[in-house]
N, C-alpha and C positions, 0 to 999 in steps of 0.2 A: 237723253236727247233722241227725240223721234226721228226716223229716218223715214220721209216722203214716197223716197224714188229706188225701186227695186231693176233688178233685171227682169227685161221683158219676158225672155223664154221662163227664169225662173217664176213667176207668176203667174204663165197662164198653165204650166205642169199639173194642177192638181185639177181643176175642172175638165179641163184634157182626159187626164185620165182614168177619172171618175164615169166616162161616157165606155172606155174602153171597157174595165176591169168587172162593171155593172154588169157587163152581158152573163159570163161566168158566174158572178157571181149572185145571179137571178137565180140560177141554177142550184147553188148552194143552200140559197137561202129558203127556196120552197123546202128543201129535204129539212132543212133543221127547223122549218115552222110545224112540221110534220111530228117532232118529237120532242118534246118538252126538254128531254136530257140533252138536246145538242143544242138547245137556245144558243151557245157560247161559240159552238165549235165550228162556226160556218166557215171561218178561213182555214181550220186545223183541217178539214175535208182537202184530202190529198187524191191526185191523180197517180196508180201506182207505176212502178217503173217497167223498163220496157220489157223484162222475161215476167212479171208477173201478166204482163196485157198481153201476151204470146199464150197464158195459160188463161186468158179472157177471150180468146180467139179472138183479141185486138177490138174488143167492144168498147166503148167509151166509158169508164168506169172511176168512180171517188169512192175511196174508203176512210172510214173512222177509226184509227186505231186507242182504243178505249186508255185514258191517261188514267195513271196507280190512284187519281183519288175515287176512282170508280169500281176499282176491285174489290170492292166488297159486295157494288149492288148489281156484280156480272150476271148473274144468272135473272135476275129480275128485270135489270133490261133486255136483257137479249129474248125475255120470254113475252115479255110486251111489244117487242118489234115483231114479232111472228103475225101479230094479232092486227096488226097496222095496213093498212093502203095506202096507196101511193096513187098520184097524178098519173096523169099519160108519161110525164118527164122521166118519171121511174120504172125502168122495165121487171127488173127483178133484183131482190132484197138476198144476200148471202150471208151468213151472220158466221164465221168462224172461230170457237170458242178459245180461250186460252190454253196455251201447251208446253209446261214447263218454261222456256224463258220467254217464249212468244208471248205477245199478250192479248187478247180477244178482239178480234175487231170486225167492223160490218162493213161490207162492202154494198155500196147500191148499183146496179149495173145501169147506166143512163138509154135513152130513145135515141138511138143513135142522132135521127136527123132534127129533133130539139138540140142535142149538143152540139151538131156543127153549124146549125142558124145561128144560136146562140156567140159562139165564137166570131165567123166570119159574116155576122150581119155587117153591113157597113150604112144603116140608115140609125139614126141618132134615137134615141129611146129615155125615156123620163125615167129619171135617178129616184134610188129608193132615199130618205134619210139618215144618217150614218148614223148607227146605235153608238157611238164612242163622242157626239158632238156636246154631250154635256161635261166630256171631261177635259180642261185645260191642262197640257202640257207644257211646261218653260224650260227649252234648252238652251243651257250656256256654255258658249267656245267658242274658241278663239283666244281673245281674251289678250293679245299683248301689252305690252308695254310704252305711253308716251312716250312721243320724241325718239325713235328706235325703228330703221326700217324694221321689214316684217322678216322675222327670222326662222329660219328651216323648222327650227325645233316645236313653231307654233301649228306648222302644216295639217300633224295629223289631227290636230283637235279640230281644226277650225273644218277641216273637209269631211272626218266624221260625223262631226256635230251636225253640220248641213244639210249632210244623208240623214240623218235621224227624226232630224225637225221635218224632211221632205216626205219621210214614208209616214209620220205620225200623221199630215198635212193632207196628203193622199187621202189615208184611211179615215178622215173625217173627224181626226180629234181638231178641236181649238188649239192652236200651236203659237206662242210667242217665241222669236227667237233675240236672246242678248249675247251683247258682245258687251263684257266687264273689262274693263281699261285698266291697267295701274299708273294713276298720276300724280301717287300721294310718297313724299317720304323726303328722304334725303337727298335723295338723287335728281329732283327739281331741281333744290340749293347747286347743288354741281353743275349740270346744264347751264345756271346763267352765271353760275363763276366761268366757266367754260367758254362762256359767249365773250365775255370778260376778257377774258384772257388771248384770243384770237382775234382779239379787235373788229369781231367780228359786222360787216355793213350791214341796212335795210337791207338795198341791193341783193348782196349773196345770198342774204334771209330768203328772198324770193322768189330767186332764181333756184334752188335748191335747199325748199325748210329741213327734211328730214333728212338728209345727206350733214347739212352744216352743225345740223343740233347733236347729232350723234358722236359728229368729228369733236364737236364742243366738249361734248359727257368725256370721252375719251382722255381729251388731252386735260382736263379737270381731275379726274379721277389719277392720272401719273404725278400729276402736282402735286394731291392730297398724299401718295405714297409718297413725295419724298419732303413735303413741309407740312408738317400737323396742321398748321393755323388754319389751312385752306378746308381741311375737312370743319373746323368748328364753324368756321364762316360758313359754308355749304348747310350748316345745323342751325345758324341763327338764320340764315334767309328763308328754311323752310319753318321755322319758327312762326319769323313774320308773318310770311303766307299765312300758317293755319290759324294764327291769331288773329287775321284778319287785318293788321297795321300797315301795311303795305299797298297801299291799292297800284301804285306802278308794276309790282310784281303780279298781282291777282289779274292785272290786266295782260301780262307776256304769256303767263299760266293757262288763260284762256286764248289766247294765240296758239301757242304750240299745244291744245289739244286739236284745234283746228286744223293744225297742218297735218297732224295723226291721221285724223279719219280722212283728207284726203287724198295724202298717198295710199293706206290702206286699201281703200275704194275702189284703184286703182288695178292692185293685185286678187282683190273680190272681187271686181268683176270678168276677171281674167279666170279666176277659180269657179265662175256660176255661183257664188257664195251672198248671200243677203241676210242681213236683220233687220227685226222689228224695230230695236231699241239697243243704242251704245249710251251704257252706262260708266261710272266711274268711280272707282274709291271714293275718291271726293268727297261725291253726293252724301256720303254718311258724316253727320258732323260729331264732334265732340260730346256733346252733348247727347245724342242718342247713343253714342257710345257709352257713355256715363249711366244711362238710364238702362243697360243690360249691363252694366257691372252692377247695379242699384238693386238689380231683378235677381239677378244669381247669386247675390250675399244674402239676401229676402228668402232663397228658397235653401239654402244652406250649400248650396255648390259651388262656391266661392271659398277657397280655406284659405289661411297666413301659412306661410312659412316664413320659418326661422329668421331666414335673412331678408325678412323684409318683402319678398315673390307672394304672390297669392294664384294659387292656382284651382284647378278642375282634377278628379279623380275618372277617369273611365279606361274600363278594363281593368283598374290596377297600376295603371299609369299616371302616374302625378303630372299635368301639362300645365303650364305657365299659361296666364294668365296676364299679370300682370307684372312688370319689372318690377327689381329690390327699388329703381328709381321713382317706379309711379307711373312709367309710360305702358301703356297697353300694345301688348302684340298680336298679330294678323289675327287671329283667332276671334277674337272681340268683335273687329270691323267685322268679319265674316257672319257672326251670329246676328248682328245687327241688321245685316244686309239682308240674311236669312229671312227675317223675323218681317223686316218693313214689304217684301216679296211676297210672303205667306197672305199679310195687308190686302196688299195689292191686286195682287193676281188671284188670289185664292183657289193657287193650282191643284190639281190633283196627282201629279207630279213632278217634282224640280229634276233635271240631271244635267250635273255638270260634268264637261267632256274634258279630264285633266289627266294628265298621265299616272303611271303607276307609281311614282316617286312621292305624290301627296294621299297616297291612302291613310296614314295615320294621322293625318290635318283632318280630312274628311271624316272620318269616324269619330275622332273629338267632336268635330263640328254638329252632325247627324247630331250626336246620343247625347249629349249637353244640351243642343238648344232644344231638342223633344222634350227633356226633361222637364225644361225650363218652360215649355207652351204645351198645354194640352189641345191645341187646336192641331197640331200638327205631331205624326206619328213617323216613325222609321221607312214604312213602307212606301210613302211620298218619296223620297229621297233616294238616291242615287248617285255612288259616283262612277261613273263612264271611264275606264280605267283603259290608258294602251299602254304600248313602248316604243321604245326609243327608234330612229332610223339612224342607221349609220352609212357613210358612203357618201351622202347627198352631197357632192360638187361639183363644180365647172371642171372641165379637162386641166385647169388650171390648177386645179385643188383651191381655190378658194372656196368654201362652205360657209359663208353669214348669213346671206342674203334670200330670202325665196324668188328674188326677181329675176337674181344672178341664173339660179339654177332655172326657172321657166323660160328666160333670155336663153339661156343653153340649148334645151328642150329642142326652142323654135328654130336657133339656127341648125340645130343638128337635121331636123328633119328638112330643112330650105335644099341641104345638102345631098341630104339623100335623094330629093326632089330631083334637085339638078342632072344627079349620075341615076336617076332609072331610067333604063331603058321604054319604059310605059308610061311614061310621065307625055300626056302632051301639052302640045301648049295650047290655051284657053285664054284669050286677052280679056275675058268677062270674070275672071277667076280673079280676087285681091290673094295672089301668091302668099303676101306677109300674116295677112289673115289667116286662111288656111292654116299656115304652119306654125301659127299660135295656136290656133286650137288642136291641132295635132300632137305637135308638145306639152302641150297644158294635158290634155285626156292622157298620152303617154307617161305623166309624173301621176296622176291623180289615181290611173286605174291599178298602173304599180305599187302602189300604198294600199291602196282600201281591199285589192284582192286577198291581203295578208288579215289571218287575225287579227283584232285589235293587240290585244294583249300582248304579242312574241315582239321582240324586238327584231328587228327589219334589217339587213342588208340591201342598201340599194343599188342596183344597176342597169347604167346608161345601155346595153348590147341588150337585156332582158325587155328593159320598157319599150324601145323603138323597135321590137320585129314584127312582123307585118302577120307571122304566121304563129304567133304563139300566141298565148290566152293574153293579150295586150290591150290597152286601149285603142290601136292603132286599130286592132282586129276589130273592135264595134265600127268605129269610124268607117272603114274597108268596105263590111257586110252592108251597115246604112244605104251608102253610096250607092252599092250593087243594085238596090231592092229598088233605091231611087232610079236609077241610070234603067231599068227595066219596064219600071209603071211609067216612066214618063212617058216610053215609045207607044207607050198606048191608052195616053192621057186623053182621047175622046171619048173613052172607053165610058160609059156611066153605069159605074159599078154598084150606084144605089138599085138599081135595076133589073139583076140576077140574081138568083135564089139558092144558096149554096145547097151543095147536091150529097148526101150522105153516099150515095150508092157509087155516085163518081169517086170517089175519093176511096171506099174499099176496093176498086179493083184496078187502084192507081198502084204506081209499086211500092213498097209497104214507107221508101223514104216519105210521101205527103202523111199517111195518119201519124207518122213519127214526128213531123213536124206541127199538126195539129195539137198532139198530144203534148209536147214543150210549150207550145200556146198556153193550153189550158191551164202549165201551173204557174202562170205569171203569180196571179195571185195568192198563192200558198207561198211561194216567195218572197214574196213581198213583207205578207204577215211573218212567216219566221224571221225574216230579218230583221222586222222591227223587234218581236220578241226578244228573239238574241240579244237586240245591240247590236246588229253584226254587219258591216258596211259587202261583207266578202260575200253572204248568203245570197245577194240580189246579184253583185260581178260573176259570181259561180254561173248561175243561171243562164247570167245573158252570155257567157262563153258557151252553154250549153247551145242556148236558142240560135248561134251564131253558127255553131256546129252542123246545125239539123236544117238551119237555112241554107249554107253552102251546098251539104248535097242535094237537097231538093231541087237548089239550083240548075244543079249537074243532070237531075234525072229528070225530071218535069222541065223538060224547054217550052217558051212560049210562043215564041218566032217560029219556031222551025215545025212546029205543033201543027197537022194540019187540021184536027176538026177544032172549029169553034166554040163546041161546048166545054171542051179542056182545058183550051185557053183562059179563057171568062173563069170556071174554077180554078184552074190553076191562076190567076189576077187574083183574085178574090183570099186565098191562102197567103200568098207574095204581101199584098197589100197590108193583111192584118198581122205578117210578121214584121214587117217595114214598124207599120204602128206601135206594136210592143215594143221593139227593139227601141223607137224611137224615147217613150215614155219611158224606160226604164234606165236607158243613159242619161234623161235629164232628170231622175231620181236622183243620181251620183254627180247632180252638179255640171253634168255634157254639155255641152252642144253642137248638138248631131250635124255633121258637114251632107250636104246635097252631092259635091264635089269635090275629089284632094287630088 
């Protein structure tokens, strides 16, 4: 099912920031057009940290630190860079051989005032191509369950996944993102015995679908514990359905997937979260199920056992396949799904963003269905692996719900609204708004700061302070950087030329903060590398860091020559920017005002 209508901010995020990240990365790009061996490395070009640019006497400086598949041809390149010239961009070339654990790299020392135009031009400049735009990417997450508000436990996929798709999106790959539904099985049959059994009206149906469906599942499900029958009825209803006999049921079936996506929606657009396409178990029928059990008995990877199972061998591990009854389990749908995707999409690669608990589904799934298609190989595939969160609940201790706990969020912070002392009052300000979005970034940026993989304790006292690495803290800084350029919003800052020589005998907080500019983008590219939703949060806690003091030490009001000002607007401006584009990386939405 195609989905028309995205969120606004989340849709114009990549052209956005394809106008920013260019400037930098014009920069990069000249140096590795220069050298056949770094064609690849133009985002691996690292800006180095702050004691090695103290030992650069704080020059503008990117190095290459040379990766282990190069160690053999170290002496060969580094004897061909000697021999090399450089643009004006390039001042001088330092090539530092390897030494015992270090490992050789080149540093290019930049033109000073090419690197700060570069950075804080603020007039709009034609975009190179994305070298990456011929490879399609398909990430899947999310991913719940019909008929079932949206539960804590799906959070982190659906908000990783997001980031993932977002920075892939940025950098220019072709990006499809899916949300796979579960609407298929037994649990249908229970729902409308459920509905059944609550007498339940049109009316309540519509007044609240996904509250009353679930209360339905619920009270269906304690029936079936305590009288059998109700479970086999639940088995012939969804019988029906998949046989197709029932058109009254295929008809409610297609209702409450309805109601699904639009509660959903609801709390996606609350999280900045969008896809291309919600899909469904469903959609794979019987029949093409049949025809990949058809294909893997064909290629001999399909074996009988004893009692009747027929299963798949990988690793060493015998996996079912199919029941001693003859019904097929997940695994089949999956390969299926695989397989009509590969079709489809003809991605360059799939990854699905599932927790750490289906790693041995996934690897069956990979290394059977590659078996089974030579069109498609291991290294396409992916599974995006985290852990669990614990803690996630209202002060009430109830934990089901993700609306319960974002409901939470917002009023927590209405409160803290109320009793600050700095708080004023704004009657142009939606107070309710605000303090959703202040909530929502408080839950979002507590999660994704965390490696994927560790399992999470979460905490309410952690996520809402104002002065730790929070989401409150981007929102905060935003605000600052806005609350500042606007006093001098006649200002046309297309029209000043930023100034290398100002900025060196500024006190050393502005090239510190120029210098966290510059590595927006090696940020970016690690963390999509990684997979790593925490590598871009790190960052903008840094960035956020290096703006407050600037703040502190470069005033602009109180500033009295004008040509300081105007640089110092011109820095302010382009960290407001970054800042802004890289909270709506992770899904934000950057407040003017809180």
């Amino acid at each position: 099912m195609e989905r028309p209508h995205i969120g606004l901010f989340t849709y114009k995020i990549c052209n956005a920031l394809k106008e920013l990240t260019e400037r930098m990365i014009r920069l990069r790009q000249a140096i590795c057009e220069q050298l056949p061996h770094l064609k690849n490395a133009c985002y691996a070009l690292e800006v180095p940290v702050k004691k090695q640019q103290l030992q650069n006497s704080r020059r503008p400086t990117v190095e290459w630190i040379l990766p282990s598949a190069f160690a053999q041809q170290e002496v060969e390149l580094l004897d061909s860079l000697k021999k090399r010239r450089f643009e004006a961009y390039v001042e001088n070339v330092r090539i530092v051989p390897s030494a015992g654990r270090s490992a050789a790299k080149i540093e290019f020392q930049l033109q000073p005032q090419v690197f700060v135009e570069q950075l804080l031009q603020t007039k709009e400049i034609a975009l190179h191509p994305s070298p990456f735009a011929a490879e399609h990417i398909v990430v899947e997450y999310s991913s719940p369950n019909i008929a079932k508000p949206f539960h804590v436990g799906h959070l982190r996929s659906t908000i990783i996944g997001n980031v993932l798709a977002n920075l892939h999106e940025h950098l220019g790959y072709r990006t499809t993102r899916l949300n796979y539904l579960g609407d298929w099985g037994t649990q249908f049959g229970l729902l409308v015995l459920g509905v059944q059994l609550l007498n339940v009206s049109d009316k309540e149906m519509q007044l609240s679908p996904i509250e009353t469906l679930y209360k339905s599942y619920v009270a269906a499900n304690k029936a079936a514990e305590q009288r059998p029958e109700i479970a086999q009825q639940a088995r012939d209803l969804f019988a029906a359905l998949e046989g197709g006999t029932d058109k009254s049921m295929a008809k409610k079936w297609q209702q409450y997937r309805n109601y699904t996506i639009e509660d959903l929606s609801k709390v996606y657009n609350r999280l900045g979260v969008h896809f291309d396409s919600y899909e469904w178990e469903s959609q794979y029928s019987q029949q093409q199920i049949q025809d990949v059990l058809d294909k893997l008995r064909s290629a001999g990877l399909l074996q009988p056992e004893h009692d009747g199972r027929e299963i798949v061998v990988v690793d060493g591990r015998r996996i079912p396949v199919i029941k001693s009854n003859g019904s097929t389990l997940y695994l089949a749908r999956d390969i299926a799904a695989l397989l009509e995707r590969l079709s489809r999409f003809q991605f360059s690669r799939l990854l699905y963003v599932v927790d750490n608990g289906q790693a041995d589904h996934f690897n069956a799934l990979f290394k059977t269905t590659a078996a089974l298609d030579d069109r498609l190989s291991l290294e396409q595939l992916q599974h995006v692996k985290f852990g669990r969160i614990y803690g996630m609940s209202t002060r009430q201790g109830k934990a089901i719900f993700l609306k319960d706990v974002l409901d939470e969020a917002r009023d927590i912070m209405r409160e803290k609204r109320n009793i600050s002392a700095t708080t004023r009052e704004n009657y142009n300000l939606d107070d309710e708004h605000v303090c959703d979005i202040l909530g929502v970034s408080a839950v979002l940026v507590n999660v994704l700061k965390q490696r994927r993989q560790r399992d999470h304790e979460f905490s309410w006292q952690q996520a809402l302070q104002v002065n730790g690495d929070t989401g409150i803290k981007l929102q905060y800084t935003h605000c600052r950087l806005h609350s500042l350029l606007d006093n001098f919003r006649d200002v046309d800052l297309d029209d000043i030329k930023p100034d290398w020589k100002h900025f060196s005998t500024e006190p050393a907080d502005a090239l510190d903060l120029l210098y966290a500019l510059a590595r927006f983008d090696q940020s970016v590219w690690q963390s999509k590398e990684q997979l790593e939703a925490c590598v871009l949060v790190n960052y903008l806690f840094g960035l956020c860091n290096a703006t407050s003091q600037a703040l502190k030490r470069l005033p602009v009001k109180q500033e009295s020559s004008l040509e300081k000002q105007l640089q110092r607007l011109l820095l302010f401006h382009a960290a407001k920017k970054t800042l802004r584009h890289g909270m709506e990386l992770l899904g934000l939405r950057p407040l003017n005002q809180m």
